[in-house]
N, CA, C and O atoms as a DFTB+ gen file, in Angstrom:
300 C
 N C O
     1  1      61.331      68.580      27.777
     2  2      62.528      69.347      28.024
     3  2      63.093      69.031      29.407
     4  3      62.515      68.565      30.389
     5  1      64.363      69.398      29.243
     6  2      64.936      68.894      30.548
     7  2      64.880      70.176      31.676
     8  3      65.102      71.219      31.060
     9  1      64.743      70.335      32.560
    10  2      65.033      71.373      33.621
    11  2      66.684      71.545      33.962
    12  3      67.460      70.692      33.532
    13  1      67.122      72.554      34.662
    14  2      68.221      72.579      35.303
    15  2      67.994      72.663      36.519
    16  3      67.411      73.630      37.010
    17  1      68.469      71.543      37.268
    18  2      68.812      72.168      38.936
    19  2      69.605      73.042      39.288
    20  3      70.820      73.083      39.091
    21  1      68.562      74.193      40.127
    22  2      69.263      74.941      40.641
    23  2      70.146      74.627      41.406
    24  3      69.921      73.522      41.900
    25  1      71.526      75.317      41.915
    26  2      72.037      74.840      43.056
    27  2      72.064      75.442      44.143
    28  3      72.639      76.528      44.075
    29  1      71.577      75.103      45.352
    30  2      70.862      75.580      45.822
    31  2      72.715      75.305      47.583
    32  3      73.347      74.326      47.979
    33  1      72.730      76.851      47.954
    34  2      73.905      76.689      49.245
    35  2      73.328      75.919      50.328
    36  3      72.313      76.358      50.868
    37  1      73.900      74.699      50.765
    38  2      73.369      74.278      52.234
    39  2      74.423      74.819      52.913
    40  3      75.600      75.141      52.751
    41  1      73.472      74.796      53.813
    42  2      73.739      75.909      55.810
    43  2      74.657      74.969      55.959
    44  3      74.608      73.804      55.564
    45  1      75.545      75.545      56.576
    46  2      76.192      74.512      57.685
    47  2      75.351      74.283      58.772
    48  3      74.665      75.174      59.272
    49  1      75.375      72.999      59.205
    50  2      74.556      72.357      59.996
    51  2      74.699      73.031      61.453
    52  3      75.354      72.185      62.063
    53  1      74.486      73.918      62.198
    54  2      74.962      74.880      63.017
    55  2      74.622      73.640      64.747
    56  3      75.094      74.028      65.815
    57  1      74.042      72.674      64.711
    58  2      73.776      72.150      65.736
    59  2      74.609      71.111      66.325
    60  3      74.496      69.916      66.052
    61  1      75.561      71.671      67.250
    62  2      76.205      70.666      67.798
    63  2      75.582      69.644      68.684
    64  3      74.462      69.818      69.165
    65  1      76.522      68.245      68.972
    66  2      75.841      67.747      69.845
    67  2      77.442      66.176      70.191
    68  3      78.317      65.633      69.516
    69  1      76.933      66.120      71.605
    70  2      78.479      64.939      72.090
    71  2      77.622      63.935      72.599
    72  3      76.523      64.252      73.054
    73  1      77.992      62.795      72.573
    74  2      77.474      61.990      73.026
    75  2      78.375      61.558      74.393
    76  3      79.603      61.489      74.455
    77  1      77.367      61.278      75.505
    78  2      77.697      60.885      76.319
    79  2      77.929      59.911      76.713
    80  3      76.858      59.425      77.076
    81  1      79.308      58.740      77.031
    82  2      79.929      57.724      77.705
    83  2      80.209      57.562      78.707
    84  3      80.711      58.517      79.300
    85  1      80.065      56.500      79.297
    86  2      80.503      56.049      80.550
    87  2      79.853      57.159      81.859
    88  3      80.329      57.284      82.988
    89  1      78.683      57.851      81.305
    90  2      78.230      58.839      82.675
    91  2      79.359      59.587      82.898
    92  3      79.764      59.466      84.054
    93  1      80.160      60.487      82.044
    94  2      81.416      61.361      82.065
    95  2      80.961      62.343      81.494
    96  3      81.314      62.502      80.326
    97  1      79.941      63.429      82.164
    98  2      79.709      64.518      81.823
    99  2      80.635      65.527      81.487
   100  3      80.421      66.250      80.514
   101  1      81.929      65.690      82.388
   102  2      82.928      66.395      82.415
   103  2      83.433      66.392      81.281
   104  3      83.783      67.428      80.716
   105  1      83.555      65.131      80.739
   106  2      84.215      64.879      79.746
   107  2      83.559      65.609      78.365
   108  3      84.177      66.240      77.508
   109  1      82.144      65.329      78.424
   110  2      81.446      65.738      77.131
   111  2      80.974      67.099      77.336
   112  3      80.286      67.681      76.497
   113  1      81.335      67.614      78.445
   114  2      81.047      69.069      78.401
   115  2      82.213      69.771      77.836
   116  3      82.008      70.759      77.131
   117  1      83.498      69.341      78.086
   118  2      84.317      69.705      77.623
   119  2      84.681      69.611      76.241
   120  3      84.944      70.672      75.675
   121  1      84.741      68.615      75.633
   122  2      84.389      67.857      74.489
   123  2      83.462      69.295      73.393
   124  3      83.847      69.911      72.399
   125  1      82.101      69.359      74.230
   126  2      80.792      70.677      73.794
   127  2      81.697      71.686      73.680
   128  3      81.698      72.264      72.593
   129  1      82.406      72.026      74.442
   130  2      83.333      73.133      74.395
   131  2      83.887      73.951      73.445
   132  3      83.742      75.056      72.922
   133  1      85.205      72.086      73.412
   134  2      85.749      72.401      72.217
   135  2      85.348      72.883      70.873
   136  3      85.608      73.885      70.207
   137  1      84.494      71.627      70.677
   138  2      83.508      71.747      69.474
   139  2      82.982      73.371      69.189
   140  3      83.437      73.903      68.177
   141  1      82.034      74.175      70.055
   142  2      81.332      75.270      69.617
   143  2      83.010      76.478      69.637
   144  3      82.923      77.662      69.310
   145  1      84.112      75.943      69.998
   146  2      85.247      76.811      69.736
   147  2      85.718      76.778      68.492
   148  3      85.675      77.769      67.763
   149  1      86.160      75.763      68.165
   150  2      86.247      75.240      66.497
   151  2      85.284      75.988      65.455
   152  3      85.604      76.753      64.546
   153  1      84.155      75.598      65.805
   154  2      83.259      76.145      64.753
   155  2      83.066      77.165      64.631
   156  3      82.197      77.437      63.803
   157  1      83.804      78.424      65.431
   158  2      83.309      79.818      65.105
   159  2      81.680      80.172      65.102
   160  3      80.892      80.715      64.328
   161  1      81.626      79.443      66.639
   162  2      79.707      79.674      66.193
   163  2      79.868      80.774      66.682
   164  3      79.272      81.692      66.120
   165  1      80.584      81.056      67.702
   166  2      80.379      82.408      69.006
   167  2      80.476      83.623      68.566
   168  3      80.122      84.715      69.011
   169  1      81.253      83.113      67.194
   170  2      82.021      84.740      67.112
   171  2      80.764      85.225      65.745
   172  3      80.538      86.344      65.284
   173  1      80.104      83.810      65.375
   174  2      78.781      84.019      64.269
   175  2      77.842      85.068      65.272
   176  3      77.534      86.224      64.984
   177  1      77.653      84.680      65.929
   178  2      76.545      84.941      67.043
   179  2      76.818      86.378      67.218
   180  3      76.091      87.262      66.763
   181  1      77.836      86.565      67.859
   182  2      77.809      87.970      67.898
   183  2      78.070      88.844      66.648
   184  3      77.498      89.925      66.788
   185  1      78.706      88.755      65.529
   186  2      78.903      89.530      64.858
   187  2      77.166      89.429      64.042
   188  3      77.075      90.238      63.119
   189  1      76.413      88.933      64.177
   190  2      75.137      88.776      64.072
   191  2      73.714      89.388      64.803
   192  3      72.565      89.666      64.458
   193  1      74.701      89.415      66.258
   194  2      73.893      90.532      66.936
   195  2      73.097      91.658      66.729
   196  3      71.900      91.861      66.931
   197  1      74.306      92.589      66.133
   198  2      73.597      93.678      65.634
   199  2      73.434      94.307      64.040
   200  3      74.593      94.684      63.869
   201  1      73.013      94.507      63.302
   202  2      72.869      94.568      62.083
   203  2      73.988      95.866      61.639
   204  3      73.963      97.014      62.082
   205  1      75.222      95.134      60.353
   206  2      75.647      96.391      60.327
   207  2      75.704      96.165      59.114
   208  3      75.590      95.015      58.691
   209  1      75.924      97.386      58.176
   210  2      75.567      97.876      56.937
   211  2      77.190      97.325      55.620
   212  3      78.420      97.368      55.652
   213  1      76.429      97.007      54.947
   214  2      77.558      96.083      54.160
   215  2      78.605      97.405      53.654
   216  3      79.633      97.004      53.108
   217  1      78.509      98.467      53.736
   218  2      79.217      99.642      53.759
   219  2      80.635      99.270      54.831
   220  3      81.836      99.252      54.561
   221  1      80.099      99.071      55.776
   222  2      80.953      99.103      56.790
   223  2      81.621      97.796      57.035
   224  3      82.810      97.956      57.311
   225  1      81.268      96.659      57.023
   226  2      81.841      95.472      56.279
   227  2      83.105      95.234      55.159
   228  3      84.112      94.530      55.237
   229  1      82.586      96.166      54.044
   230  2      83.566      96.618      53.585
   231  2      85.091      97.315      53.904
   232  3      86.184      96.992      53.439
   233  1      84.752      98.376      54.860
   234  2      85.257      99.240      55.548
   235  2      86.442      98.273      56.283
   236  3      87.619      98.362      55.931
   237  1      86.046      97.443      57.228
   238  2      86.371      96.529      57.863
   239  2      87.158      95.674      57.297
   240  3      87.910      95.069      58.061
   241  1      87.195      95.526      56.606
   242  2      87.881      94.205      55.608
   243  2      89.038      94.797      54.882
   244  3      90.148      94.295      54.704
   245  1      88.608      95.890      54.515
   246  2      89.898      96.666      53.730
   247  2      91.066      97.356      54.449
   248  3      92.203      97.696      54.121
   249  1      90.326      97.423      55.558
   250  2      91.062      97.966      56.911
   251  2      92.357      96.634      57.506
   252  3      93.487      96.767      57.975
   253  1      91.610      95.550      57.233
   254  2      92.396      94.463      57.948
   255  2      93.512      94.184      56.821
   256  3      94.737      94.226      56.935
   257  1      92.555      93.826      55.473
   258  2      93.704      93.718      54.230
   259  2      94.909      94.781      54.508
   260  3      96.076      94.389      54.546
   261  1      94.618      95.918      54.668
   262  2      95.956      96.811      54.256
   263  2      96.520      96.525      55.678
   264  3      97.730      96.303      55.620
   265  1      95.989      96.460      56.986
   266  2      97.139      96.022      57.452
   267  2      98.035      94.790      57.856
   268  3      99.121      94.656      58.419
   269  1      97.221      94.070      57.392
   270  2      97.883      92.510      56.898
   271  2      99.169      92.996      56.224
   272  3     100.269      92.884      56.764
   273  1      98.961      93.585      54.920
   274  2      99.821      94.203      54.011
   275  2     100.821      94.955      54.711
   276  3     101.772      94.227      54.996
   277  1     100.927      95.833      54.996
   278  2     101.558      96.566      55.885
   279  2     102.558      95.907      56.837
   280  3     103.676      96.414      56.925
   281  1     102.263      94.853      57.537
   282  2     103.024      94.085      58.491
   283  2     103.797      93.268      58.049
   284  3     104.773      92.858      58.677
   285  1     103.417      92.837      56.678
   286  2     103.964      92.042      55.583
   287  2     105.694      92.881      55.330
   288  3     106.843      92.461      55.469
   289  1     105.078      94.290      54.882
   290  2     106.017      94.782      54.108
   291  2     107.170      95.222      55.016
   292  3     108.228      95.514      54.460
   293  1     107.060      95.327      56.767
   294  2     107.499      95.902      57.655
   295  2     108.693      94.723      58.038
   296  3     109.716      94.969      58.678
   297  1     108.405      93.728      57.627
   298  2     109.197      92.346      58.612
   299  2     110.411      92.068      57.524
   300  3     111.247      91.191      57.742
């Protein structure tokens, strides 16, 4: 018999990294910068911090939807 593969979610690879040229740290620090800005690691990090209850998640989300909505209907 045949099996099914599960499919299984890969992580996003959460590890940045720049390579450095020409001894231009400045450059690849900045470069690091950008990069962990893009990726929304920071804002992972903290909203990760503290444990909050998928209740309130909810809460949060429906809160933003309606006023997404709202600003929509106002303009």
């Amino acid at each position: 018999m045949l099996q099914k593969k599960k499919k299984s979610k890969k992580q996003n690879s959460t590890l940045l990294y720049v390579d450095v040229k020409n001894k231009s740290i400045e450059r690849a620090l900045s470069e690091f910068k950008k990069r962990v800005k893009n990726s929304n690691l920071l804002k992972e990090l903290r909203d990760r911090e503290f444990y909050t209850k998928p209740s309130v998640i909810k809460r949060k989300k429906r809160k933003l939807r309606l006023q997404k909505v709202k600003s929509l209907h106002s303009n």
